[in-house]
C-alpha angles and dihedrals in degrees: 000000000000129000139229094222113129092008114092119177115250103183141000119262095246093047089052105127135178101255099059098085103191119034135184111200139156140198155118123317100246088168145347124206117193120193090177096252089035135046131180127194132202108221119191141195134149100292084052136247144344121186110231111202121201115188146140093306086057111098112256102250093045094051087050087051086046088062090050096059112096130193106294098016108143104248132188118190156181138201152124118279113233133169118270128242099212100037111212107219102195100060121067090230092049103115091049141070132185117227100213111225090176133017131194122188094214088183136003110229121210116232098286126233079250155018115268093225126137102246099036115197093192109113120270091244095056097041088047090048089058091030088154088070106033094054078061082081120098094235104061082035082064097044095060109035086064092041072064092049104054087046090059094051086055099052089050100047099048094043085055092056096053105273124156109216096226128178122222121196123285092204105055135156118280105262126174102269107155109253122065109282120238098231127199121205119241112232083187100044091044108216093013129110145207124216121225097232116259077204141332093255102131097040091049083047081058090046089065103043078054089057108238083140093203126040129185129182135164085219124204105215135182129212120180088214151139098273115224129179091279095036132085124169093237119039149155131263129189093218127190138168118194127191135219091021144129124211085269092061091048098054096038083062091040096044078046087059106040092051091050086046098055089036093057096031106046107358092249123141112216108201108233141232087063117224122266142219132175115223098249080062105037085056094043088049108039111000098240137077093224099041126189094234089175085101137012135239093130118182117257119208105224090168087124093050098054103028085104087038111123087233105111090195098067094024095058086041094057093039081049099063098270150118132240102210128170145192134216124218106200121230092343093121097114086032092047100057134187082250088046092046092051094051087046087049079058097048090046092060092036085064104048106284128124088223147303127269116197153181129216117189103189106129130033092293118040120241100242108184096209098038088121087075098049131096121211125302093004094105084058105055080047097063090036085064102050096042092242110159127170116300090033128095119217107203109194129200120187116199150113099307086241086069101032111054102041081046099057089038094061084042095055092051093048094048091047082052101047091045089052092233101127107114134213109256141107111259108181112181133177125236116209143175101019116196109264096211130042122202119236104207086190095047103026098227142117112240138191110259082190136063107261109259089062106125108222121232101287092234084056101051090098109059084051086112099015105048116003096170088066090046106106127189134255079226132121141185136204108216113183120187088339093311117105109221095176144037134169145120147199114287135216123267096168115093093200095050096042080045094056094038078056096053089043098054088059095266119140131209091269098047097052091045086047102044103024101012092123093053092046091047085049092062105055088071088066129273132218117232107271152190143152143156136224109229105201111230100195094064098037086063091040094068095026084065092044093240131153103214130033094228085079089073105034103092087216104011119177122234130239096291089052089254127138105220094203108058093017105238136197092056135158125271136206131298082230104050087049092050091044084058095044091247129138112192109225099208108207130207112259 
């Protein structure tokens, strides 16, 4: 096998340009052409390729090397850079070629599983169990270089406004989340664990009561949970904590930083100050918290026009507390067919809905599949309300509010969806005032739908122990295209007050001390007023790079089971190393 030793790469393949005369580059084989007295290779490295010609001209030892070389073998040249006859236009080196004057083969590759092309056809098991070579591909090259990217920016930005880049622990005491803890034995504390962070949130918390006033960490977190498309059990979170803020001071840096980020990344200029909702009207609209706001469809509330309808199905879900809300699908009536309506009425129950009532409005007069309950002129005023006009379909859901407007919100994305009207775009949106307690119908408590250093609004401290269902939270989320990047809040700074959220949350004297006695001990030497937020970086590459899952920008992602393919973690390990820690593994029956 060839050496490097007295060849030193003077470019990349892709930043090769005319004027550079001689050039020295290396790379990997994507293809080899041979014409017989000429041959051309394709060499590859992360800017892209450059096409390498031997011919006539080529000195005789060097063109026989040339026919050895096969797809993926490790090359270094060097050549002269001349001007191409058939110009490629869809690489940046296209119009150029280099002549080698000199070839060394650096590392023979074995056929690969798969071919190294840019849209791959070979199945995702298979690419993720050889992700060495699949992250070879442009596409996933791209992806992270800009997941870099955006990291950089970060870094920048934040480093610009002040922020101190500071590490917590990786190895931290098991504390209530959320989500399950990964936890790590102790060999030393025998019998004792450690938990992997969910997020650095008390220790940033610290950092302030420390008064290092604004924080700022690429923050590696673990969550032991279900894994989704957008959804890894380790991931990345632009974290920051920032001291003596309100809510206001908090979105105006991280407005700052989206709007730099989108300028430098993709030259696209986000208008600030972002638009806002507060959760009440973010439900009532859209039927999500972190709504999709690139189309419309928003849900309408016709509870006062069919409370007297003969329908018992909208009139005992309005007498029972509930709501009858609707949708309209514009112009879908020969898309949304009898056969479609009826496979959304089955998504809508398998999602927690009694059923779907609908209106399709195809011929003169509209279907309507609960017209026999209905008095003259009351169809009408229905389809007055919603705004559904001939050629559209309604479709209607009556509940409990709980059930009907997250219902009709996943409906509304599926139907855009299925419609195809859901147009390219960035559609950034605030989420504000978040609802502090959430009711348990089995249980028949209020309980925290934050974790419990979240400050509630100032105007709603005192129904805390009065009228729980009217407290709302300091707490914000930045929801971009349906997908929420961000989440945080204000925290409390007030012992008291974080003393008597602990008490009403269930916790007694002995539970707070043995699972937060070091934060509330922390606060009794004085605390700044404080908030922050985690961005999550995964998925913000995730939709910067216009990828569905957000396996495409992590460089070794596990699969659904929280396994890595590739190196074939979790695994066992040794009788030894578990006796050393003072474990015995209970294998269960599956």
């Amino acid at each position: 096998m060839d050496t490097m030793k007295g060849m030193k790469r003077t470019c990349y393949c892709g930043e090769v340009t005319l004027e550079m005369g001689e050039v020295t580059v290396g790379g990997f084989t994507q293809r080899v052409r041979d014409k017989g007295g000429i041959i051309f290779i394709d060499l590859r490295d992360r800017t892209g390729l450059v096409q390498l010609v031997f011919d006539e001209t080529t000195e005789k030892l060097v063109f026989e090397k040339a026919k050895t070389v096969r797809s993926e073998d490790v090359l270094i040249v060097k050549g002269a850079v001349r001007a191409r006859e058939s110009v490629n236009s869809e690489i940046k080196t296209g119009n150029l070629e280099i002549l080698v004057n000199e070839l060394r083969i650096l590392s023979k590759a074995q056929t690969p599983p798969f071919e190294i092309v840019k849209d791959s056809k070979t199945n995702e098991e298979l690419r993720l169990k050889y992700r060495y070579l699949d992250l070879r591909r442009q596409p996933l090259q791209e992806n992270l270089i800009m997941r870099h990217n955006i990291a950089k920016c970060a870094r920048e930005y934040f480093y610009e406004n002040g922020f101190l880049e500071i590490e917590t622990p990786m190895m931290i005491k098991s504390t209530p989340e959320g989500a399950r803890d990964y936890i790590v034995p102790s060999r030393v504390h025998n019998g004792k664990f450690y938990a992997l962070p969910q997020s650095p949130q008390m220790y940033k918390q610290l950092l302030m009561i420390s008064g290092f006033d604004r924080y700022i960490q690429l923050a590696r977190c673990f969550r032991d949970e279900d894994l989704r498309a957008d959804r890894q059990p380790e991931f990345t979170q632009i974290d920051l904590e920032m001291s003596f803020v309100d809510v206001e001071d908090i979105l105006e840096v991280l407005e700052g930083f989206i709007k730099r980020l989108y300028k430098e990344i993709l030259n696209v200029d986000i208008a600030t100050p972002l638009p806002r909702l507060t959760f009440d009207e973010a439900m009532n609209r859209y039927g999500s918290d972190k709504p999709d706001t690139r189309f419309g469809m928003e849900l309408t509330d016709i509870s006062e026009i069919v409370k007297n309808t003969d329908f018992a199905v909208f009139r005992d879900a309005i007498a029972n507390g509930g709501s009858v809300r609707g949708i309209v699908a514009k112009n879908a009536a020969s898309a949304l067919t009898r056969k479609e309506i009826d496979k959304l009425a089955e998504y809508v129950k398998g999602i927690g809905a009694k059923g779907l009532a609908y209106v399709r409005w195809v011929e003169d007069e509209p279907n309507c599949s609960f017209a026999k309950f209905l008095k003259d002129g009351e169809l009408q005023s229905i389809l007055s309300a919603l705004g559904c006009e001939k050629g559209d379909v309604a479709l209607i859901v009556a509940d409990k509010d709980k059930v009907t407007l997250p219902t009709l919100g996943a409906l509304r994305l599926k139907v855009a969806k299925q419609l195809d009207i859901i147009p390219d775009g960035w559609n950034f949106l605030w989420i504000t005032e978040f609802p502090f307690f959430e009711y348990d119908e089995e249980s028949g408590e209020w309980l925290a739908m934050h974790h419990p250093f979240t400050m509630p609004m100032d105007e709603c401290i005192e129904y805390l122990d009065t009228d729980k269902a009217k407290v709302r939270a300091k707490c914000y989320d930045l929801v971009l295209n349906g997908v929420e990047l961000l989440s945080g809040s204000i925290r409390i700074n007030d012992p008291d007050l974080q003393q008597h959220m602990f008490e009403m949350l269930g916790m007694t004297d002995e539970e707070i001390k043995l699972k937060f006695g070091f934060l509330v001990d922390a606060y009794k030497y004085a605390a700044p007023p404080h908030g922050g937020a985690g961005i999550g970086l995964d998925r913000l590459a995730m939709l910067m790079c216009g990828c569905d899952s957000l396996r495409d920008v992590v460089a070794f992602p596990k699969v659904q089971n929280a396994s890595e393919l590739m190196s074939e973690a979790p695994s066992y390990v040794s009788e030894e190393q578990l006796a050393e820690l003072g474990i015995a593994v209970v294998k269960t029956e599956e």
